[in-house]
C-alpha positions, -999 to 999 in steps of 0.1 A, spaced: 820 52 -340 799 54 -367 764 52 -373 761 20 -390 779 11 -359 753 28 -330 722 14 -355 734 -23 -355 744 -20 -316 705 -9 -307 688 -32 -328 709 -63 -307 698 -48 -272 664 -45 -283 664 -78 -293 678 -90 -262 652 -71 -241 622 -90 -261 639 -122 -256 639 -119 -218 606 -102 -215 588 -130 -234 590 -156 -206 572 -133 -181 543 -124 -208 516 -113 -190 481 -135 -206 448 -118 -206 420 -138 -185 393 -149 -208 365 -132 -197 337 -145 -180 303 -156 -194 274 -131 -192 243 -143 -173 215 -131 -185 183 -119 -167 161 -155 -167 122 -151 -161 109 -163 -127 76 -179 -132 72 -198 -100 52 -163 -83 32 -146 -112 40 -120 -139 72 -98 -131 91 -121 -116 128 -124 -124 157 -140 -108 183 -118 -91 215 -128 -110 236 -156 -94 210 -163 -68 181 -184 -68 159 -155 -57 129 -142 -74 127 -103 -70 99 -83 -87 99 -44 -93 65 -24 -94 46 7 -85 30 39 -100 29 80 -107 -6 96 -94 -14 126 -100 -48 143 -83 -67 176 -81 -82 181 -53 -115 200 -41 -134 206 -13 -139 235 15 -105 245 29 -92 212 13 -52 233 7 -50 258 38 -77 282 27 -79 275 -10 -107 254 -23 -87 233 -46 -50 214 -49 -27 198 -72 -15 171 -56 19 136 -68 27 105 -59 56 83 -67 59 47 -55 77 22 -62 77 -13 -49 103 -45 -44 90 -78 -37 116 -105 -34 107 -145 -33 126 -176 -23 120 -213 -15 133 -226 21 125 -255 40 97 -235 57 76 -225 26 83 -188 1 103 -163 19 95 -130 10 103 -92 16 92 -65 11 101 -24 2 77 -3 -7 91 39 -10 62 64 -18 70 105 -18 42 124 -20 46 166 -31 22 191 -26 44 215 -47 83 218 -56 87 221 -19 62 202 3 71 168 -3 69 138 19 96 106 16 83 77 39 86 40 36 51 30 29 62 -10 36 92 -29 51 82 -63 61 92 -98 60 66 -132 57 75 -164 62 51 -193 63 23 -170 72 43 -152 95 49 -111 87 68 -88 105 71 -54 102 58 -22 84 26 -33 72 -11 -26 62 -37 -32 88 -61 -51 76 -83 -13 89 -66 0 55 -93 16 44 -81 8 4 -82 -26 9 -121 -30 28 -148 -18 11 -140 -13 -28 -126 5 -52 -155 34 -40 -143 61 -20 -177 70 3 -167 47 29 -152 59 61 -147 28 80 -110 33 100 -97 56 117 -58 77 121 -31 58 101 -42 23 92 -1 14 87 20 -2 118 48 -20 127 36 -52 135 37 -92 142 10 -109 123 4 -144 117 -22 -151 87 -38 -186 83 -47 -191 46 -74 -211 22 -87 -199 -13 -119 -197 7 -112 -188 42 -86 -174 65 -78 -162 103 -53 -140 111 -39 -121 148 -18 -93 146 -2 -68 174 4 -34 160 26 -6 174 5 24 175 32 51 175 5 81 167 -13 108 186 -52 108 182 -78 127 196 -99 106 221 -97 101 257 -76 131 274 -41 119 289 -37 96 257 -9 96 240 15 76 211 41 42 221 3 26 220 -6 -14 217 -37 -25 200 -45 -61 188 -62 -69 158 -78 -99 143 -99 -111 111 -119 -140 100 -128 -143 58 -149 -166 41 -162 -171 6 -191 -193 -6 -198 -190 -44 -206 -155 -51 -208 -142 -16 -179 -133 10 -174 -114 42 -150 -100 66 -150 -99 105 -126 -77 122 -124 -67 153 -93 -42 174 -87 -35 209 -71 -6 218 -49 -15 250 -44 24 257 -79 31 260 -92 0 266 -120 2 242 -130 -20 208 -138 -16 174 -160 -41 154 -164 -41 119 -183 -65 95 -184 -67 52 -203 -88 28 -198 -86 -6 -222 -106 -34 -215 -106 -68 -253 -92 -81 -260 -86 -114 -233 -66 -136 -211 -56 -107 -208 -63 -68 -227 -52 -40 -210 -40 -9 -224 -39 26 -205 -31 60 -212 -14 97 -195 -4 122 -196 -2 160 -168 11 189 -176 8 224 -156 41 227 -133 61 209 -99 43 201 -73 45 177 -91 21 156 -123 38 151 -135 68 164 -157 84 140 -193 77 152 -200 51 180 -220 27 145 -222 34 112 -237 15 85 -231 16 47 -233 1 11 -220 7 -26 -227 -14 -57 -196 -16 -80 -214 -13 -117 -196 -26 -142 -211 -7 -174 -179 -23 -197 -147 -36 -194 -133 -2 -189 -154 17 -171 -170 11 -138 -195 33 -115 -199 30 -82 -226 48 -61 -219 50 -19 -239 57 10 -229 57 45 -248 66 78 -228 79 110 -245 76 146 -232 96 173 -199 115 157 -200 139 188 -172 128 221 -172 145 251 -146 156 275 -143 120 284 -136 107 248 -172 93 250 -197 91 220 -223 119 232 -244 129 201 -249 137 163 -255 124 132 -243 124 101 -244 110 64 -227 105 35 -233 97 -1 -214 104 -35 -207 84 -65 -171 70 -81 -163 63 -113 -132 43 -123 -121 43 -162 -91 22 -181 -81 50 -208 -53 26 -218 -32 -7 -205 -20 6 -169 -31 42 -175 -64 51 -154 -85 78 -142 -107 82 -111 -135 108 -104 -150 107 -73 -174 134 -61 -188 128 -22 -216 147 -2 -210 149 34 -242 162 60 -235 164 98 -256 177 121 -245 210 142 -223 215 111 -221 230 77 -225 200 49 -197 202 19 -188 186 -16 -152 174 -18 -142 149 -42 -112 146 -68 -104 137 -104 -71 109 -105 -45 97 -132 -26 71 -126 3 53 -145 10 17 -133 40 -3 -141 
């Protein structure tokens, strides 16, 4: 055989092979059109919808960064670097019922490299006024007074799993809520956490003024906590004034059995603000009992909040605290904080 022979006999088999193989060509899918992130407007700035879905999800939160001061404020040590990380998902959707939303909020908080904390801050779901879930009490202290930081006006932690309902107006609401209050605390003896207390809060607004009424009974103990704020918009900034009272120690409040306080929020320009606190404590003292016994105490120290950019701010805040039978001490801390 020769090799014009073996050439001429491989190029027909090849031939024959492409012929069959082209009736089972295999055709690529076109691919499929890209959607493209679309703005959400229906629920404020930062809203997009989740590709594909009709749901409106928003992603927020913010780095802190404190140093800390006071007595014994780390262990022994009179000072502490202190970070925060949060971040927050807020989703949004229409239903027959009204906006549908949840809720995620994951915070870590680190002392150093190695004490660090991972919690989930919120969890909840609210539907036509309705939440359920790992939520603020409306005792959070962040959320009361101001952006001032000589106010103590709750008590233990001020987040709960709860059932809430919320009746809402631009100019007044009433809400209920049951909270699970999981926590030891330090009142009567023989209590303990797997707690129920019951919470509820009137707000109204009139021009320039408005007010809160809260008030939580503490089924463990079987005590209440009342608690009152006004606010009026005076001069360049807002005046805040709010008091306390506890018929005994509960897991609501158990710092004095009253106290009484105010701040003024000064606005000196659009970046910075001062803010001067006083608060006086009646009766910080319990007895064996978990009763309000005796002592006094005050507290006073200013805050001042400045913008050093868009969503990059600083806080100083430096408090005075006087009880009696005790020795009085300066704690405070200076804040960064990058919001996004």
């Amino acid at each position: 055989m020769t090799i014009r022979t073996i050439l001429l006999g491989t190029a027909a088999a090849m031939s024959i092979m492409s012929t069959a193989q082209a009736a089972d060509a295999i055709v690529a899918a076109e691919p499929e059109a890209v959607e493209y992130v679309r703005v959400c407007d229906a629920y404020g700035t930062g809203y997009f919808y989740i590709p594909g879905t009709e749901t409106c999800l928003s992603i927020g939160g913010y780095v802190r960064v404190e140093e800390r001061f006071g007595r014994n404020v780390s262990g022994t040590s009179d000072w502490n670097s202190w970070t925060r990380g949060q971040v927050t998902l807020s989703s949004k959707s229409e239903t027959e019922y009204g906006t549908l939303t949840g809720v995620i909020t994951l915070r870590t908080n680190a002392e150093n490299a190695t004490n660090q904390t991972a919690l989930l801050q919120e969890g909840y779901i609210d539907l036509a006024g309705l939440r359920v879930g790992m939520q603020y009490s409306w005792w959070d202290n962040d959320r009361s007074i101001g952006t001032g930081e000589t106010d103590v006006i709750s008590s233990n932690q001020t987040i709960h799993n709860s059932v809430r309902y919320m009746y809402e107006t631009p100019n007044f609401s009433a809400g209920v809520s049951v909270d699970e209050l999981e926590e030891r605390y330090r009142t009567k003896p023989g209590e303990g956490p797997n707690n129920v207390g019951v919470t509820g809060q009137l707000f109204g607004k009139a021009g320039a003024v408005s007010g809160y009424l809260l008030a939580g009974y503490d089924t463990d103990t079987e005590e209440v906590a009342l608690r009152g704020i006004l606010f009026a918009d005076i001069g360049p900034g807002q005046l805040g004034l709010y008091g306390l009272w506890a018929s005994g120690a509960n897991y609501y409040y158990e710092e004095s059995e009253w106290a009484l306080g105010a701040q003024y929020v000064y606005k000196a320009t659009d970046k910075l603000s001062i803010i001067p606190g006083y608060q006086y404590f009646s009766k910080i003292s319990l007895d064996s009992n978990g009763e309000f016994t005796g002592g006094d105490a005050w507290r006073a120290g200013v805050t001042v909040d400045y913008k050093i950019a868009k969503n990059l701010l600083t806080k100083l805040s430096v408090q005075y605290y006087d009880p009696d039978n005790a020795p009085e001490q300066v704690q405070g801390f200076l804040r960064f904080q990058r919001t996004f």
